[in-house]
PyMOL CGO cylinders between C-alpha atoms (Angstrom):
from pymol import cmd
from pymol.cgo import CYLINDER

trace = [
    CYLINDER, 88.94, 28.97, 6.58, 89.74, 32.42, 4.96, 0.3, 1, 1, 1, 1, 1, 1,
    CYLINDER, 89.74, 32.42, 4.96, 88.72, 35.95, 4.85, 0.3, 1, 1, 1, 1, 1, 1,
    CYLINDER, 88.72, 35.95, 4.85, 86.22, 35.88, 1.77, 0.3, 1, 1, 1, 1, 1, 1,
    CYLINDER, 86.22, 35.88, 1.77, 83.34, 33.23, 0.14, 0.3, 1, 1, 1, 1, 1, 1,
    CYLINDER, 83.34, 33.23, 0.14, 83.21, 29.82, 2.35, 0.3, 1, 1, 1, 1, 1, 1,
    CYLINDER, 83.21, 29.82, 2.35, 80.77, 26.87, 2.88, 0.3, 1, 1, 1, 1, 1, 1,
    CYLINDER, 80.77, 26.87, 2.88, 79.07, 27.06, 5.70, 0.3, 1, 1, 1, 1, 1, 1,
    CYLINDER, 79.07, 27.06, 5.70, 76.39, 23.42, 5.74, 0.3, 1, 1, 1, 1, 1, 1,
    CYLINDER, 76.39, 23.42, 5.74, 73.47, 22.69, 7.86, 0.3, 1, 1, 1, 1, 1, 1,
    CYLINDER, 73.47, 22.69, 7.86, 72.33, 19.20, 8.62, 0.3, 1, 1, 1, 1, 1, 1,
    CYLINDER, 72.33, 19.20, 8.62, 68.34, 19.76, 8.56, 0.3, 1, 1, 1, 1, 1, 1,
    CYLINDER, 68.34, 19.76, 8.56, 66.76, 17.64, 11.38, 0.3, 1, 1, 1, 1, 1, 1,
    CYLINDER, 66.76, 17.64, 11.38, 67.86, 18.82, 14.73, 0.3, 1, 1, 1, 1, 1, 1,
    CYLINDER, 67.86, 18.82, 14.73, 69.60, 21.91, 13.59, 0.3, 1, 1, 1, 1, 1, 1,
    CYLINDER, 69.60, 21.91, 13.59, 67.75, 24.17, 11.22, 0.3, 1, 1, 1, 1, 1, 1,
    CYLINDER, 67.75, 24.17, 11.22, 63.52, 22.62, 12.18, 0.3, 1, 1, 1, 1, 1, 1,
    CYLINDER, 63.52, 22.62, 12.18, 62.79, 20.01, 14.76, 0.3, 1, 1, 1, 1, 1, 1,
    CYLINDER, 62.79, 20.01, 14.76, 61.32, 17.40, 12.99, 0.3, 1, 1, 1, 1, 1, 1,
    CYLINDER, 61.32, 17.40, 12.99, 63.32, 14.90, 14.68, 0.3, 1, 1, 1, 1, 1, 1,
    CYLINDER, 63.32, 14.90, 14.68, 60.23, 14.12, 16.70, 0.3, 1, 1, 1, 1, 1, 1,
    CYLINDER, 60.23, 14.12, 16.70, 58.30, 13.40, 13.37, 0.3, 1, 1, 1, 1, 1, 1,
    CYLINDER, 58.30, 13.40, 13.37, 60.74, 10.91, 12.56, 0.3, 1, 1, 1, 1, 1, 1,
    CYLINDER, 60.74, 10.91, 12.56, 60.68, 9.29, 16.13, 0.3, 1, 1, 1, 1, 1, 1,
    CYLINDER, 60.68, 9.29, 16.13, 56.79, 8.83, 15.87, 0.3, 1, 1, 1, 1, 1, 1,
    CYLINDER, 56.79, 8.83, 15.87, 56.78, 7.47, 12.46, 0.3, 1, 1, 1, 1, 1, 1,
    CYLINDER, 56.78, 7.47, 12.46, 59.32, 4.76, 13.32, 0.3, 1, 1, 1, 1, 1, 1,
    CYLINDER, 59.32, 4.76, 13.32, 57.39, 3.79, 16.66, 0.3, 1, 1, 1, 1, 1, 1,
    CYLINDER, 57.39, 3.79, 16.66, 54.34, 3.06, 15.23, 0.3, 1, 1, 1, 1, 1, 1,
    CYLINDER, 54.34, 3.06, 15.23, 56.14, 0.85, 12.29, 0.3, 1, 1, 1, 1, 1, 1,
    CYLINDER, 56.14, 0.85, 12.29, 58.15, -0.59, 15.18, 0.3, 1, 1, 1, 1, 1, 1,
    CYLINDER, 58.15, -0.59, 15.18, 55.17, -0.97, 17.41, 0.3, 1, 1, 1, 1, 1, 1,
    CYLINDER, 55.17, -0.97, 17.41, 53.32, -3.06, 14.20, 0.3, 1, 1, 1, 1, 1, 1,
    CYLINDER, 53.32, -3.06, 14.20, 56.44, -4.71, 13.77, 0.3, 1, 1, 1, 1, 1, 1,
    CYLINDER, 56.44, -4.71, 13.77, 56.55, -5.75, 17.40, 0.3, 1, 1, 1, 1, 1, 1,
    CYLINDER, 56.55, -5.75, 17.40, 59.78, -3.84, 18.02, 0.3, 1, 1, 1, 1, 1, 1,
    CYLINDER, 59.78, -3.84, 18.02, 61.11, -2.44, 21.39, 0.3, 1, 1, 1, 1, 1, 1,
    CYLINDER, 61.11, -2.44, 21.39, 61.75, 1.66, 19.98, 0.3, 1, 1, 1, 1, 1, 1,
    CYLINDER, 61.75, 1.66, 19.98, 62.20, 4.62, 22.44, 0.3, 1, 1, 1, 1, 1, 1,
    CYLINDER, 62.20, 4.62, 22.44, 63.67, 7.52, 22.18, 0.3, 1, 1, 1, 1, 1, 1,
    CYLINDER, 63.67, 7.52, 22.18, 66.94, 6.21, 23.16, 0.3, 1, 1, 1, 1, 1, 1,
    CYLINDER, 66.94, 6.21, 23.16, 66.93, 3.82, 20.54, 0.3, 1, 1, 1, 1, 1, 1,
    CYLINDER, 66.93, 3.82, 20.54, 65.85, 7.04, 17.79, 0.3, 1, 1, 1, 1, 1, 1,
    CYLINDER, 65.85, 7.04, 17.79, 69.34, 8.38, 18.25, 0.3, 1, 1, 1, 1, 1, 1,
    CYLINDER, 69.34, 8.38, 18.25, 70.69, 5.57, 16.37, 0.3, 1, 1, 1, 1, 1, 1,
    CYLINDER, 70.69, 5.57, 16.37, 68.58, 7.15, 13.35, 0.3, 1, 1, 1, 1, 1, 1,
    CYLINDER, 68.58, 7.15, 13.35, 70.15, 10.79, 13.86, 0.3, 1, 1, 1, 1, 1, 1,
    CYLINDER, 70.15, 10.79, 13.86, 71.61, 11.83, 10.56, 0.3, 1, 1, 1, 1, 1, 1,
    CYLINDER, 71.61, 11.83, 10.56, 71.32, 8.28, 9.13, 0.3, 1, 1, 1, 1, 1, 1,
    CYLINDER, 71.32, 8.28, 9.13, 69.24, 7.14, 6.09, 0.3, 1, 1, 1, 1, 1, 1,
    CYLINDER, 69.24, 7.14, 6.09, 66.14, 5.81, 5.66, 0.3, 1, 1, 1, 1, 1, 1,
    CYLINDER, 66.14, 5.81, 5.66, 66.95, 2.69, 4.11, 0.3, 1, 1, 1, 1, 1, 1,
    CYLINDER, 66.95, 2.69, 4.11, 69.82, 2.27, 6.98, 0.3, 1, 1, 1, 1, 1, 1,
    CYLINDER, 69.82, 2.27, 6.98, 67.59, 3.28, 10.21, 0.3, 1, 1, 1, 1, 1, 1,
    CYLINDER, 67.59, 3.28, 10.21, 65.21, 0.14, 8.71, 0.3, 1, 1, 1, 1, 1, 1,
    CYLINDER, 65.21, 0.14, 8.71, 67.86, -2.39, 8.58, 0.3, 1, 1, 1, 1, 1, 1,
    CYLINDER, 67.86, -2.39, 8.58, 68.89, -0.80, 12.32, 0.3, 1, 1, 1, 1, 1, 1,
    CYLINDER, 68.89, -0.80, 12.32, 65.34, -0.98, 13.24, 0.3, 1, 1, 1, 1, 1, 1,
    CYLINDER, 65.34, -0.98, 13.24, 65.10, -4.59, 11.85, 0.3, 1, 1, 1, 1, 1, 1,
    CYLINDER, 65.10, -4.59, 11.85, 68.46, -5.85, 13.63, 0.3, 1, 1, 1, 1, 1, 1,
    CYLINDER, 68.46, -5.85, 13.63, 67.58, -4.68, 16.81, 0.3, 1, 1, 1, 1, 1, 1,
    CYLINDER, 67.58, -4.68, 16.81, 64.27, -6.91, 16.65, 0.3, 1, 1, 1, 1, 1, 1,
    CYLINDER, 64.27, -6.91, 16.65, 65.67, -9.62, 15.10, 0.3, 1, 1, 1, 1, 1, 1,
    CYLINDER, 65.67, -9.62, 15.10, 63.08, -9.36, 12.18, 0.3, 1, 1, 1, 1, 1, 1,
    CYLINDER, 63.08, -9.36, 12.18, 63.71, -10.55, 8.77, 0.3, 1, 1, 1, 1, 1, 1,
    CYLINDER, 63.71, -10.55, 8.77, 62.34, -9.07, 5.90, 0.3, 1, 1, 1, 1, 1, 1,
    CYLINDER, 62.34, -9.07, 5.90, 61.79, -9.90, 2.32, 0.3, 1, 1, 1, 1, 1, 1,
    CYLINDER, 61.79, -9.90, 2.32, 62.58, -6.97, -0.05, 0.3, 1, 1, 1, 1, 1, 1,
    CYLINDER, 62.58, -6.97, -0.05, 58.77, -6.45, -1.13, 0.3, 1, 1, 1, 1, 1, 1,
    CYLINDER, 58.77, -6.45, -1.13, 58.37, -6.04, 3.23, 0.3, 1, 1, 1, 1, 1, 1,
    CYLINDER, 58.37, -6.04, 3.23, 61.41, -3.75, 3.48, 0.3, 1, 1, 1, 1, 1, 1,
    CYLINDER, 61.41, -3.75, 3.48, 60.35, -1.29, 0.26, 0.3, 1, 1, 1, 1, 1, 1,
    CYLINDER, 60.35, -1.29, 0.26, 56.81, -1.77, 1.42, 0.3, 1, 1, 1, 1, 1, 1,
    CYLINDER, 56.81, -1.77, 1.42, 57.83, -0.68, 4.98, 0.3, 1, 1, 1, 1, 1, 1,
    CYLINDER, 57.83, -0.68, 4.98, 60.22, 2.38, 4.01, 0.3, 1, 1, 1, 1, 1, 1,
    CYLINDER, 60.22, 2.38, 4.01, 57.41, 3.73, 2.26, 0.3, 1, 1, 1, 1, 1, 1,
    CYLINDER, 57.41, 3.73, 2.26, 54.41, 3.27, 5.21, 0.3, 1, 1, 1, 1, 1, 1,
    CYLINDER, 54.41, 3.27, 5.21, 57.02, 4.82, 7.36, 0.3, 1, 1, 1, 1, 1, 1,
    CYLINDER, 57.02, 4.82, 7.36, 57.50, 7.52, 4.83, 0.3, 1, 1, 1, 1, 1, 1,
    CYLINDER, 57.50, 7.52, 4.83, 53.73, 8.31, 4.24, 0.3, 1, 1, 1, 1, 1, 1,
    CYLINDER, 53.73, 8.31, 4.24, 53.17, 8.06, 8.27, 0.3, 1, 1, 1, 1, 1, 1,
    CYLINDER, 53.17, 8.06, 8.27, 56.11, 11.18, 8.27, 0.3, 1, 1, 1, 1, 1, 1,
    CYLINDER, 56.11, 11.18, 8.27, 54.79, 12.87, 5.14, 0.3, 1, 1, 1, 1, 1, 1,
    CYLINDER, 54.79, 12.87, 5.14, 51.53, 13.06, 7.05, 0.3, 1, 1, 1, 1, 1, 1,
    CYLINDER, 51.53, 13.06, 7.05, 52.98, 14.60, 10.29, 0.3, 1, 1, 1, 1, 1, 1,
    CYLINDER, 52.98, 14.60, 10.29, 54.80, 17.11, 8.45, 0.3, 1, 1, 1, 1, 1, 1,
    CYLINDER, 54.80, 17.11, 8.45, 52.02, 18.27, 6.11, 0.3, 1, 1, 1, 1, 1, 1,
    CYLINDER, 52.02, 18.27, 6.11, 50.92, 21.40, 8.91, 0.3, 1, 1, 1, 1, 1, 1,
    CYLINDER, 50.92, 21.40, 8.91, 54.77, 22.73, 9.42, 0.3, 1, 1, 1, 1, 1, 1,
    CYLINDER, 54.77, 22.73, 9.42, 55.20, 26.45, 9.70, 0.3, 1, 1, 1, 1, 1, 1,
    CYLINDER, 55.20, 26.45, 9.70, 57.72, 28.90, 10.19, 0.3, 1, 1, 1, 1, 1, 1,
    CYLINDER, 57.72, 28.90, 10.19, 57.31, 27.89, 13.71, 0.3, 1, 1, 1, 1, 1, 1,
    CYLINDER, 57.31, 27.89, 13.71, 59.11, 24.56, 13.65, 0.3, 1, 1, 1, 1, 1, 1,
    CYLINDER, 59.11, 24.56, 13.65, 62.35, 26.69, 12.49, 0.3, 1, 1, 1, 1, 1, 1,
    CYLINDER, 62.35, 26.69, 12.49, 64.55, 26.41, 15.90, 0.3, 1, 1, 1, 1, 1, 1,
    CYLINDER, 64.55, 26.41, 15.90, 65.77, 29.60, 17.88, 0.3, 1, 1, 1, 1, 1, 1,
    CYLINDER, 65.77, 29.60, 17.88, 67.97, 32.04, 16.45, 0.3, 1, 1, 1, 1, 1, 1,
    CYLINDER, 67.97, 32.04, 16.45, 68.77, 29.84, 13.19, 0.3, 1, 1, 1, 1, 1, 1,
    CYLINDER, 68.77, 29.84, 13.19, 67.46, 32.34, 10.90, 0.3, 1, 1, 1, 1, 1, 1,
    CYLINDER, 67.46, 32.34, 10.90, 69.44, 34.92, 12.84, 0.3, 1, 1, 1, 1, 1, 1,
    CYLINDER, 69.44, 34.92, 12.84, 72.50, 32.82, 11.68, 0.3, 1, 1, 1, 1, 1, 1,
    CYLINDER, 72.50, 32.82, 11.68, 71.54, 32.04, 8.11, 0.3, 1, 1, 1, 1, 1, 1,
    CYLINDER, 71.54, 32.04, 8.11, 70.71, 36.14, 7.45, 0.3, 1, 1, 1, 1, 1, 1,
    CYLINDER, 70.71, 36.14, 7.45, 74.37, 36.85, 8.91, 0.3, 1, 1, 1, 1, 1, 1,
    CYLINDER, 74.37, 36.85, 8.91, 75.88, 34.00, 6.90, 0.3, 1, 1, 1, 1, 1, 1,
    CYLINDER, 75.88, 34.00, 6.90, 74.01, 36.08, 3.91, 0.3, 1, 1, 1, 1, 1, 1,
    CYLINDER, 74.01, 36.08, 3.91, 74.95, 39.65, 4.93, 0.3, 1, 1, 1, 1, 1, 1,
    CYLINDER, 74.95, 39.65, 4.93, 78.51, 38.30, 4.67, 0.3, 1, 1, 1, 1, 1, 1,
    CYLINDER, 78.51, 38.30, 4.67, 78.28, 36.43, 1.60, 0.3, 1, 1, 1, 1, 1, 1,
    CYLINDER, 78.28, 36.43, 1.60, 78.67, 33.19, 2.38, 0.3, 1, 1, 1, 1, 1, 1,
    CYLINDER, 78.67, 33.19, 2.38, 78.14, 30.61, 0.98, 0.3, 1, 1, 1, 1, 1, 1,
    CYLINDER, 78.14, 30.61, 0.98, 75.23, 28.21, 2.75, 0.3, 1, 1, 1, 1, 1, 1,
    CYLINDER, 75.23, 28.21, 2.75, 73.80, 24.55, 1.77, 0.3, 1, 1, 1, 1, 1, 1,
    CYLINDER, 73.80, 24.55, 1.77, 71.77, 21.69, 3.11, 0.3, 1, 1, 1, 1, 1, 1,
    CYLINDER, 71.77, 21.69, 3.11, 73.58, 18.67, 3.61, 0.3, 1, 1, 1, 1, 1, 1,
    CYLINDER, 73.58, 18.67, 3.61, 71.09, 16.13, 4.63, 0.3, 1, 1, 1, 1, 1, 1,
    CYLINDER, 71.09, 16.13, 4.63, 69.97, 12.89, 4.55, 0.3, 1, 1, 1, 1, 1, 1,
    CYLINDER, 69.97, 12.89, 4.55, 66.18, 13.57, 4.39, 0.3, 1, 1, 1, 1, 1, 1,
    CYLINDER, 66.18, 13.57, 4.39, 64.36, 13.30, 0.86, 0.3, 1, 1, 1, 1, 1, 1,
    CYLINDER, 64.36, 13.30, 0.86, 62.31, 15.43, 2.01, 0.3, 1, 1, 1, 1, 1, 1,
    CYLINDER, 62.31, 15.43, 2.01, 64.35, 18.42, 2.85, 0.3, 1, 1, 1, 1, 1, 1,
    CYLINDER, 64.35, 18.42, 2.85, 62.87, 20.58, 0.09, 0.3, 1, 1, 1, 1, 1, 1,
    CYLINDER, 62.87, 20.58, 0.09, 59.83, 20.17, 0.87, 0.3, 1, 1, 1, 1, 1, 1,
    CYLINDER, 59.83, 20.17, 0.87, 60.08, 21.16, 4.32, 0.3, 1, 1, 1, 1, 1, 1,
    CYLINDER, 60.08, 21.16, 4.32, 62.57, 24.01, 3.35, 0.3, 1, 1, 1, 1, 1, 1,
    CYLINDER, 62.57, 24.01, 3.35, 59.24, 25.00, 1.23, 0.3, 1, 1, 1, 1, 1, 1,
    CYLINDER, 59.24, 25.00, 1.23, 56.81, 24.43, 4.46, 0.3, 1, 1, 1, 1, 1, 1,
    CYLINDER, 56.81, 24.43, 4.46, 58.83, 26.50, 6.92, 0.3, 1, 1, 1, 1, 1, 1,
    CYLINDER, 58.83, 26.50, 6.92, 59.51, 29.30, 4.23, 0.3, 1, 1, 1, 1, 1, 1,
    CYLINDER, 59.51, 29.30, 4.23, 63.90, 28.89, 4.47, 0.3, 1, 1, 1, 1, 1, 1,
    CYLINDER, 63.90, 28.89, 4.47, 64.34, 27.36, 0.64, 0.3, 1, 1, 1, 1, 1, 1,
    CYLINDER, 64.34, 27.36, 0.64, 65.65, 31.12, -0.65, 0.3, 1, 1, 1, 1, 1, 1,
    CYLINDER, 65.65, 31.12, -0.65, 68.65, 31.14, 1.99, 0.3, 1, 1, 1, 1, 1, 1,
    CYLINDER, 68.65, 31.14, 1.99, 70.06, 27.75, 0.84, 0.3, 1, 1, 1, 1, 1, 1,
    CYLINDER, 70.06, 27.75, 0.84, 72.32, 28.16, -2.84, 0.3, 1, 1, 1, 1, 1, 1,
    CYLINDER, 72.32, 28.16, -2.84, 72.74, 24.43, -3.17, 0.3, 1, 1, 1, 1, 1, 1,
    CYLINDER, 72.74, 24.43, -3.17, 70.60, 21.71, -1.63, 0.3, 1, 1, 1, 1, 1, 1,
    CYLINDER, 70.60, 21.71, -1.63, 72.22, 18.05, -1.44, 0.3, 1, 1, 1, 1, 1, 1,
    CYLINDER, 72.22, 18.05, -1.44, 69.36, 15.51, 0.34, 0.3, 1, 1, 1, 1, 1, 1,
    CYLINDER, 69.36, 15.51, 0.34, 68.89, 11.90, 0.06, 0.3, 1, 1, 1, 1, 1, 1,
    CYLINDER, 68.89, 11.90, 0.06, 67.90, 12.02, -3.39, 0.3, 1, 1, 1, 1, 1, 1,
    CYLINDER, 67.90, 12.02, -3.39, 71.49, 13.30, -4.86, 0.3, 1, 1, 1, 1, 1, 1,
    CYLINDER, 71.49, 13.30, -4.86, 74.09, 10.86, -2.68, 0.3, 1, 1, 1, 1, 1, 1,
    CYLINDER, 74.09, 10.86, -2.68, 74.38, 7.50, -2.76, 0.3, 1, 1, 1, 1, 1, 1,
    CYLINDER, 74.38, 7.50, -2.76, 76.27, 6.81, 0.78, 0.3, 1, 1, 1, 1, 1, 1,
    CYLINDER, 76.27, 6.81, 0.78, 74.66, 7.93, 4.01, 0.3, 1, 1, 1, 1, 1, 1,
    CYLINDER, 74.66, 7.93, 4.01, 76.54, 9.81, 6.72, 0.3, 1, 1, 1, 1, 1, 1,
    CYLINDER, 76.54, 9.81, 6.72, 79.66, 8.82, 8.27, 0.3, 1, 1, 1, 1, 1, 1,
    CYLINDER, 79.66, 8.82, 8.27, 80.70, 9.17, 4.55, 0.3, 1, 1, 1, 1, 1, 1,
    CYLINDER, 80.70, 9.17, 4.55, 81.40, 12.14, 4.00, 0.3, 1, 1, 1, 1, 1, 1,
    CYLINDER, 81.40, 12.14, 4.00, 79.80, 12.32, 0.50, 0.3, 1, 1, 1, 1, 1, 1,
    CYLINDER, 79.80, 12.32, 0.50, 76.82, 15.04, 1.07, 0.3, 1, 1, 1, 1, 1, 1,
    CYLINDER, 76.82, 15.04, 1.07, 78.94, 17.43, 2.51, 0.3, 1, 1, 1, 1, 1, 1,
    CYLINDER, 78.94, 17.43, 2.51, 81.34, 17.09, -0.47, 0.3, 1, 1, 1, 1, 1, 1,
    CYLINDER, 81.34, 17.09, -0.47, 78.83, 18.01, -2.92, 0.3, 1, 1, 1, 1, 1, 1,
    CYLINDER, 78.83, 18.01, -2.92, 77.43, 20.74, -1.30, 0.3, 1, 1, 1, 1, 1, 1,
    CYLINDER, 77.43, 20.74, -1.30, 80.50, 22.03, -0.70, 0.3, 1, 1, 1, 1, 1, 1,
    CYLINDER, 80.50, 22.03, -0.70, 81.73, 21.37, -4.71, 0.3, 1, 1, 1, 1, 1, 1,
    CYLINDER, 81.73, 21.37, -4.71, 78.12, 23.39, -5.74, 0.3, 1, 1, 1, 1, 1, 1,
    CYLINDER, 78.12, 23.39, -5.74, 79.46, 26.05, -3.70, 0.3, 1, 1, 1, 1, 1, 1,
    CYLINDER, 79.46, 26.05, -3.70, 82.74, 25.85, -5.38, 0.3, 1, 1, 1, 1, 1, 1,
    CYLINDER, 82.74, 25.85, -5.38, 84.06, 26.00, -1.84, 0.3, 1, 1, 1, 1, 1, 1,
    CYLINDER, 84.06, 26.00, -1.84, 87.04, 23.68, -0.89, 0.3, 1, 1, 1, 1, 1, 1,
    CYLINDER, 87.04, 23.68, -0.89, 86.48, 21.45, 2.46, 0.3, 1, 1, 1, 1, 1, 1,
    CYLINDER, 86.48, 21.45, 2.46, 89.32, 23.39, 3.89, 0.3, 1, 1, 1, 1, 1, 1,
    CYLINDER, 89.32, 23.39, 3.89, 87.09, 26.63, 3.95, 0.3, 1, 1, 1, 1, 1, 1,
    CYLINDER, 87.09, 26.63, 3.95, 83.66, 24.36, 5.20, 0.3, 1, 1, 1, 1, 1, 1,
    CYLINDER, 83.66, 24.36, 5.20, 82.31, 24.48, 8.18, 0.3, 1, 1, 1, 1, 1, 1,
    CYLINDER, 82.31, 24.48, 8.18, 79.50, 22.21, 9.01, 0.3, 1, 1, 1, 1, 1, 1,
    CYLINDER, 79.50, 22.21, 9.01, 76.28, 22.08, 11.47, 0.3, 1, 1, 1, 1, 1, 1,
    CYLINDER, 76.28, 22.08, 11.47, 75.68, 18.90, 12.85, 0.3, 1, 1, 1, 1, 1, 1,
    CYLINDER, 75.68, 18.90, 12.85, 73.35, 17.41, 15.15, 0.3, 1, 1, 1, 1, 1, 1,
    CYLINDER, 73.35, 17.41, 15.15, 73.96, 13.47, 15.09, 0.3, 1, 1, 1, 1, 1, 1,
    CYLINDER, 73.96, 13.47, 15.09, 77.18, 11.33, 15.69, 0.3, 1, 1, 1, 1, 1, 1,
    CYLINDER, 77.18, 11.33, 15.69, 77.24, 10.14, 12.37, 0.3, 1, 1, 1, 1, 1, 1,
    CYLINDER, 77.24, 10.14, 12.37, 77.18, 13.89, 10.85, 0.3, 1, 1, 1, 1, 1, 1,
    CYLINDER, 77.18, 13.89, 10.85, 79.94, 14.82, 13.00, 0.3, 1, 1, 1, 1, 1, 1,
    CYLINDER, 79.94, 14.82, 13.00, 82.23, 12.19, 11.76, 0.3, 1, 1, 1, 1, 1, 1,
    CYLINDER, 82.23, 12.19, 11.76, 81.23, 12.95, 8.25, 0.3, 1, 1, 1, 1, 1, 1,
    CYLINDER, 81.23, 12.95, 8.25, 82.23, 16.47, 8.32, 0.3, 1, 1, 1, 1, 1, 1,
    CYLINDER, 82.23, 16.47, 8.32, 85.46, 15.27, 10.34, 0.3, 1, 1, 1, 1, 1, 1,
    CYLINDER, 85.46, 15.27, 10.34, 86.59, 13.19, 7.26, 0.3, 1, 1, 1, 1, 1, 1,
    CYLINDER, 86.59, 13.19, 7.26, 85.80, 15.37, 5.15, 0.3, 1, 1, 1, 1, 1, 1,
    CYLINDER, 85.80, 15.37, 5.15, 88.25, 17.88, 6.72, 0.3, 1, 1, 1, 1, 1, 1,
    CYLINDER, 88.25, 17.88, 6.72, 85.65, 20.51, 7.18, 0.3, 1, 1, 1, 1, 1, 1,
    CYLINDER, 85.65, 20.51, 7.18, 85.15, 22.27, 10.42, 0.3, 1, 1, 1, 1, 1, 1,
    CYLINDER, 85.15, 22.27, 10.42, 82.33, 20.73, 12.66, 0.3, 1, 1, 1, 1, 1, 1,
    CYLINDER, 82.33, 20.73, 12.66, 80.16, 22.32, 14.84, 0.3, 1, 1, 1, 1, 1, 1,
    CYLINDER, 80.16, 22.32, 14.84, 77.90, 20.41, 16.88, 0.3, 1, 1, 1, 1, 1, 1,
    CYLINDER, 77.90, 20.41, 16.88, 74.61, 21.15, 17.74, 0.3, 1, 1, 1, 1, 1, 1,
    CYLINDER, 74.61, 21.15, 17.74, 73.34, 19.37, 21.19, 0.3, 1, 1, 1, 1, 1, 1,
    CYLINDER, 73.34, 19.37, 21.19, 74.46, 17.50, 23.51, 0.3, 1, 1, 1, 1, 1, 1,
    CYLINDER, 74.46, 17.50, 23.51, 78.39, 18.26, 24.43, 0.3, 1, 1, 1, 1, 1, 1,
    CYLINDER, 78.39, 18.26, 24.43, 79.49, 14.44, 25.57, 0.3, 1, 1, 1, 1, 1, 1,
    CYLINDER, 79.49, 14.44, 25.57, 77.33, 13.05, 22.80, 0.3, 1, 1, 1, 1, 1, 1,
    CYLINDER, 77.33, 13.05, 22.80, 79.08, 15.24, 20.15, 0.3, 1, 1, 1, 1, 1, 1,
    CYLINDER, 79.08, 15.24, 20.15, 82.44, 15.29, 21.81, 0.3, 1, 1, 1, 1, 1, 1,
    CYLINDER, 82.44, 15.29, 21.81, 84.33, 14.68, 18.35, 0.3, 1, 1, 1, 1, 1, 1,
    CYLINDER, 84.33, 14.68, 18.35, 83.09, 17.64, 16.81, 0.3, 1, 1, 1, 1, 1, 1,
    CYLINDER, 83.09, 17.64, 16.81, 85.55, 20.77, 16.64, 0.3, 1, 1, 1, 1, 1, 1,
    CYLINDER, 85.55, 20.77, 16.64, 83.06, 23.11, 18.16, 0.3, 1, 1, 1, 1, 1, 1,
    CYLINDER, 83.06, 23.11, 18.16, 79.39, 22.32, 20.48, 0.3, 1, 1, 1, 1, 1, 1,
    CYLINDER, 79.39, 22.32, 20.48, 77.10, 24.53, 20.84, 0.3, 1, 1, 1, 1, 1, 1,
    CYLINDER, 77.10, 24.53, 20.84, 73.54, 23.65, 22.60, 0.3, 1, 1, 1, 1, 1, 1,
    CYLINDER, 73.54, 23.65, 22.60, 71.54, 25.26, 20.11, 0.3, 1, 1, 1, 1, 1, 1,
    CYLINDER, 71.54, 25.26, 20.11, 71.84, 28.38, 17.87, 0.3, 1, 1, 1, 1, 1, 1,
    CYLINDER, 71.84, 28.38, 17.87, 71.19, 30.85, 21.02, 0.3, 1, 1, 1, 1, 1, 1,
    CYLINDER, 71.19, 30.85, 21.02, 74.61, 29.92, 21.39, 0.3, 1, 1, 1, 1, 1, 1,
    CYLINDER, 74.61, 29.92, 21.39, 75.99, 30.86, 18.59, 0.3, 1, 1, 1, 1, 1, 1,
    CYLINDER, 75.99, 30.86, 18.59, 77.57, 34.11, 18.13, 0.3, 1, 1, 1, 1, 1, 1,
    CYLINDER, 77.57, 34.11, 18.13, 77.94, 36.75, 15.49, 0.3, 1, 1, 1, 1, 1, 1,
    CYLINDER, 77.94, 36.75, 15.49, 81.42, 37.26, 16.64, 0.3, 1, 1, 1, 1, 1, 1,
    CYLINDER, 81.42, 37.26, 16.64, 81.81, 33.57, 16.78, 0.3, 1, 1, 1, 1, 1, 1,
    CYLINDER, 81.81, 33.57, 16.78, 80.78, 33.26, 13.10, 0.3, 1, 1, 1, 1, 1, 1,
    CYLINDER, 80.78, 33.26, 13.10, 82.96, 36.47, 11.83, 0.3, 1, 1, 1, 1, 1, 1,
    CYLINDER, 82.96, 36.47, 11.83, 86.07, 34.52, 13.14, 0.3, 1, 1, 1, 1, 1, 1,
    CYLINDER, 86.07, 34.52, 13.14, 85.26, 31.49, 11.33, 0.3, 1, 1, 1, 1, 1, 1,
    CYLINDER, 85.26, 31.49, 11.33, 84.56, 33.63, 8.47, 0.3, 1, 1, 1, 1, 1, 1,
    CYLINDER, 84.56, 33.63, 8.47, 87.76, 35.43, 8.72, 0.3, 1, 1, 1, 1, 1, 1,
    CYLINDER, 87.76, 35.43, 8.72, 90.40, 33.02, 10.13, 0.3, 1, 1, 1, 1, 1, 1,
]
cmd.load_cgo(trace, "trace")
């Protein structure tokens, strides 16, 4: 990265709100209905990963076979279950010190996006009050292949007519890591150190996160 305008991209569950647990509760009670073993263990798997992906992963662990009608029919009870969940988000769900990060990202003017796999990123963005930081939003409903490919993080970093070179990427999930990786960007993990042990930088949360640590990746 360079001294000037780069890409810095945010992942959305796990690293900007928590609705991670959301997700987890939605696909245990279609998993419970299914008669599915699902823990929380198992909801790792889903980090970062599509919809239509964490139901074939949900289905292949159970060794449950589905006819398209079921699958369509069950991505969208899942759906409505998390649509539900979600519909009483506030500011509050926004994890520690992010918007400290996003208003320094701004002061400096940077460049910031949402690269995530959620269709429903804007509409959280909306809930929790963040949509005016974010320039270009790329969710589920603008790519076609889910995280490892690198393909979100592409086009949010082409809207910000950024190159991947000058990108830098926040990542909670495996698969979101190794996106960013191949897509040459520089990726900061979010979490879990061993778990996200590929990415360039970890960080356990945002309280981590420095100003000074952001000025040098602004201005290396």
């Amino acid at each position: 990265m360079r001294s000037g305008r780069n890409a810095f991209i945010f992942d959305l569950d796990g690293v900007i709100v928590d609705t991670a647990k959301y997700h987890y509760l939605a696909w245990k009670k279609l998993a419970d209905r299914l008669g599915i073993f699902f823990d929380e263990i198992e909801n790792e798997k889903f980090k970062g990963v599509s919809r239509h992906k964490s139901l074939e992963l949900l289905l292949q662990s159970g060794g449950v076979s589905a006819s398209e009608s079921d699958f369509n029919q069950w991505m969208h009870e899942k759906n409505e279950d998390y649509l539900n969940l979600i519909q009483d988000m506030t500011e509050d769900e926004i994890l520690v010190d992010v918007k400290k990060v996003l208003d320094h990202l701004k002061e400096r003017g940077q460049g910031v996006a949402l690269g995530s796999a959620s269709k429903n990123a804007t509409l959280i963005l909306d809930r929790v009050g963040l949509t005016s930081y974010f320039e270009i939003i790329i969710d589920g409903n603008k790519v076609s292949k889910a995280k490892p490919d690198p393909e979100v993080f592409i086009k949010a970093a082409s809207g910000l007519n950024v190159s991947s070179g000058n990108s830098a990427v926040f990542e909670d999930a495996i698969a979101g890591v190794e996106a960013a990786n191949r897509a040459g960007m520089y990726s900061i993990g979010v979490g879990d150190t061993e778990t996200l042990q590929h990415a360039k930088h970890v960080v356990k949360d945002f309280t981590e996160l420095t100003l000074p640590f952001l000025d040098q990746l602004i201005d290396r």
